[in-house]
N, C-alpha and C positions, 0 to 999 in steps of 0.2 A: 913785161913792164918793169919800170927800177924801183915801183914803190912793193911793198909785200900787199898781196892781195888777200875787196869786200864785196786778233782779231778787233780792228780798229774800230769796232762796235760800240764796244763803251768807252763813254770819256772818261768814268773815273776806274782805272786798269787795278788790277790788282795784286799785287808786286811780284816782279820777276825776276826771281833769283838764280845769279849765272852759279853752278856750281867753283865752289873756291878751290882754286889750282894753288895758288901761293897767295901769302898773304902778308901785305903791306902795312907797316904801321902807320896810321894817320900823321902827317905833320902836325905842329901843333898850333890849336887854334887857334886862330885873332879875329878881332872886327868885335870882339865881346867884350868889355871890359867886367873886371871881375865886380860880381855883387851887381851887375845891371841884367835887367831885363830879357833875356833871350827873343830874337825874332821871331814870328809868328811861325810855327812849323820845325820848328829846332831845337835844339838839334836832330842833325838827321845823320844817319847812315845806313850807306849802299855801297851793296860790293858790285865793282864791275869791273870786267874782263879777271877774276881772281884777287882784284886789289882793294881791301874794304877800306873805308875813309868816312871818318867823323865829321861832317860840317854843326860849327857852333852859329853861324853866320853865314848869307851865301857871299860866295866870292864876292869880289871888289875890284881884282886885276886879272883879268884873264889875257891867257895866250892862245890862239888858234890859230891848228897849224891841219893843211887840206882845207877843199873850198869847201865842203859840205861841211866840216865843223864851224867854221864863218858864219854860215848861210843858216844853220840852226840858230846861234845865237842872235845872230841881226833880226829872223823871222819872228822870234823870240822879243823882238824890241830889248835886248841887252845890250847894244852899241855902246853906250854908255859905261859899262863893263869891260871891254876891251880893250886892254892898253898894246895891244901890237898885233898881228897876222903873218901870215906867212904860206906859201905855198900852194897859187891858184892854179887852176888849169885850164878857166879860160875866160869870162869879162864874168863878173857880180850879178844877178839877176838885177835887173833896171830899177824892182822897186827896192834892193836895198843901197844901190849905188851913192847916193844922198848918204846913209848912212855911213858907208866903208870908205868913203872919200875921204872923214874925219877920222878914219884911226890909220896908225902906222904900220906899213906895211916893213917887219924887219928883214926879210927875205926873199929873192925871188923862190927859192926853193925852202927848203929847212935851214931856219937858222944854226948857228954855232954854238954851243952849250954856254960862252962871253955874252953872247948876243942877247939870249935871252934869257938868260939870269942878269943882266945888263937891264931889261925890263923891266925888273922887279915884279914880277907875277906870284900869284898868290893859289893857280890854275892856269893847268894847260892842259888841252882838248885837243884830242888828235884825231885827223879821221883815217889814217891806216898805220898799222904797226910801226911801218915806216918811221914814224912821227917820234916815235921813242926810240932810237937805235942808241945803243947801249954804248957801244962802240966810240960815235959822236959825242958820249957823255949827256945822253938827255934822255935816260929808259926811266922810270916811273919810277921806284927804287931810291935811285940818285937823287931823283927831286925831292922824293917826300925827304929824304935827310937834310935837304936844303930848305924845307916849310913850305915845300909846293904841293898843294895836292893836283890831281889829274883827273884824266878821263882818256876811254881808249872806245871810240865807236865800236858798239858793240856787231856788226859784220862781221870780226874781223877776232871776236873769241866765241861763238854762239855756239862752236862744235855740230851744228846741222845746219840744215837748210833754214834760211832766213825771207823773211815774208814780213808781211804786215805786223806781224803781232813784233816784230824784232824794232821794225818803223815805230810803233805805237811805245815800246818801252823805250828807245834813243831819247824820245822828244817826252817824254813822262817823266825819266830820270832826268834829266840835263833841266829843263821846268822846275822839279824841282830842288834840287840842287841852288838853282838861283833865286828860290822863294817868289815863284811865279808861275804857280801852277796851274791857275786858270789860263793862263797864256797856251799853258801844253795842252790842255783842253781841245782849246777853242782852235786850235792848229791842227791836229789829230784829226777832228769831226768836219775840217775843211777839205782834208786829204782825202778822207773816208767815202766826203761826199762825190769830189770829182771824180774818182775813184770806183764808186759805184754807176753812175753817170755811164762812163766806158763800159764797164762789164754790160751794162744791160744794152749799149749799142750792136756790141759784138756778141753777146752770149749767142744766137743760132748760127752764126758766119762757120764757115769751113776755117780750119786753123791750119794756115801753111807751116811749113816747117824751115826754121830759121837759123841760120849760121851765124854767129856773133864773130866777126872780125877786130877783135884788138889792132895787134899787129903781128909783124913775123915773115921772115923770107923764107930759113929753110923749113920750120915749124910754123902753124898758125897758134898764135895766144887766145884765145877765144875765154868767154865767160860760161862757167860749170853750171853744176845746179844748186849750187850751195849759197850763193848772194844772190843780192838782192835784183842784179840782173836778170836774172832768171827768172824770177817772180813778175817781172815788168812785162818781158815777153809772152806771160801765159797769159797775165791780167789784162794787155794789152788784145790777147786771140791770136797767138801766136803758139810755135811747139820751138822749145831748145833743142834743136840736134843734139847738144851736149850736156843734155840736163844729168847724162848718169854719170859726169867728171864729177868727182867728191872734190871742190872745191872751187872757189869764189873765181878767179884766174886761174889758167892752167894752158899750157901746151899741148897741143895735137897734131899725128901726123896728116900732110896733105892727104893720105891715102885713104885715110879715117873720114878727111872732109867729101872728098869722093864717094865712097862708100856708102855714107849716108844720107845724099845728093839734094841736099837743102833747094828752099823752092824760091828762099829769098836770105840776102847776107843783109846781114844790118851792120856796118862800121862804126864803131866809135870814131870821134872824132876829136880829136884831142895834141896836143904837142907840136912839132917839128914839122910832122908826114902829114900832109895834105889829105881830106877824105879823095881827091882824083887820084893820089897817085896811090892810094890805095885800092882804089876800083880796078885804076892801070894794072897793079901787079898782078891781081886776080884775073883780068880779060885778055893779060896779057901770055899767061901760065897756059901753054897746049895740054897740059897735064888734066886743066879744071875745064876745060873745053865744053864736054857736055854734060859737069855739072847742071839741073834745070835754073837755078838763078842764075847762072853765067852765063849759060847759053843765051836765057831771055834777058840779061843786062836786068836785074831786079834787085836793084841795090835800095835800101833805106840808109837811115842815119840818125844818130842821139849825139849830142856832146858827152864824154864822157861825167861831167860834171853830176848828169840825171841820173847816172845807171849805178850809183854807189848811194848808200843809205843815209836819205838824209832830206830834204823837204822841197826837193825836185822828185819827188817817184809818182806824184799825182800828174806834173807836169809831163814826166817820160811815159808815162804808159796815156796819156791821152795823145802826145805826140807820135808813140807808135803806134795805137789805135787807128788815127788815123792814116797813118801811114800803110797801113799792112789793110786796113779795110775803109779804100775812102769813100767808096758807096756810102757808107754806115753813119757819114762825120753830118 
């Protein structure tokens, strides 16, 4: 793919702290005027993905850029926060469509480092590494010297395997961050619940074993066992063929797909390539022949929008719940 690749028990979590790799100096604060009153909860600071950052205030202009970081804050009821967006992959979930209709979309893809310092943001929220390319002029770094602070979905620094409790700190930190914590609460224990709902459909089901199709002609891209896809599939009653690839996206050879003879491909669905012509490539390959989901045509499907961290994971693992066991739904 072109982008770099990503215990909800209790509502009130208990903070999780990513080890700090390098450390960023906070921009400097605003929304406070001196000798007033600080907001309820602040100052706060959280280090995340290695970059610690001081809020005196929660933002006020935010930039999101991937649909899941959108989708956390709209979930969130922060629309009102967002002064621009950027980079979907494919329609806005319907109940926030109302919402995202009123903010500015500055990019089809990643904006230009013009562009959105052109915004005037005070925060920017990424949901893959992507989102900060150094290169483009918009790494995390850059900004705070420019009085931006940030966020980098944490998928995508956790250094292991990401699960719920990784879901449970994204939407706990970013909460409160924007001095709306009961809001991460009450979002958390919604997830939790669907969440739970499917485990106990599927807990005695036999669990096929599942080949994740990204993309890829002469290699498949498939999903490892290190994001949050991974987790969907097990939650969902399902097995990763590739849950022992140490990382979130990753390439494999067809030989490998063969070898480990999946009983069903689940395709993302996403961008350009069509989920048909993606079944085509596959039914169409003499190689994957008697692959067992080939052979039997046992294709599923998630938009990829579900399968990255972020307040679709209650949605994807009920949608491949069903999918994978619809006796059970």
């Amino acid at each position: 793919m072109s982008r770099s690749r990503a215990a909800l028990r209790a509502l009130v979590p208990a903070a999780l702290l990513i080890p700090l790799a390098a450390c960023v100096a906070s921009p400097a604060p605003s929304g406070t005027a001196a000798g007033a009153s600080a907001a309820p909860g602040f100052p706060y600071t959280v280090t995340n993905c290695g970059v610690s950052s001081t809020y005196q205030a929660p933002p006020r202009r935010a930039v999101t850029m991937n649909q899941h970081a959108t989708e956390i804050l709209l979930a969130l009821g922060l629309e009102d926060r967002i002064v621009g967006s950027a980079y979907l992959d494919d329609a806005v979930l319907p109940a926030y469509r109302p919402a995202y209709d009123k903010i500015k979309v500055l990019a089809k893809e990643y904006p230009s480092k013009e562009i959105l310092l052109g915004a005037d943001p005070d925060f920017v929220y990424g949901g893959y590494s992507s989102a900060f390319d150094k290169a483009q002029g918009r790494d995390r770094e850059g900004l705070a010297k420019s009085g931006i602070n940030s966020r980098l979905n944490v998928e995508y620094c956790t250094g292991g395997r990401v699960g719920l409790d990784q879901l449970k700190t994204e939407i706990t930190e970013v909460a409160r961050t924007f001095g709306v914590p009961e809001r991460g609460e009450k979002l958390i224990g919604e997830e939790q619940r669907r969440i739970d709902a499917v485990a106990a459909r599927v807990k005695d089901k036999p669990r096929p074993s599942v080949f994740v199709y990204d993309s890829g002609e002469a290699s498949a891209s498939t999903s490892g066992g290190t994001g949050i896809g991974n987790e969907i599939v097990s939650l969902a009653g399902g097995t990763n063929v590739f849950a022992d690839l140490q990382d979130t996206f990753g390439d494999v050879s067809w030989e490998k797909v063969i070898e480990r003879a999946p009983e069903i491909v689940l395709i993302y669905d996403y961008g350009g390539t069509t989920v048909e012509a993606k079944k085509q490539r596959l039914l169409n390959d003499p190689a994957l022949a008697q692959v067992p989901a080939i052979r039997n045509q046992r294709f599923v499907v998630l938009p990829l929008s579900s399968a990255v961290l972020g307040v679709r994971v209650a949605d994807a693992v009920e949608s491949l719940g069903g999918q994978l066991h619809p006796a059970a739904t």
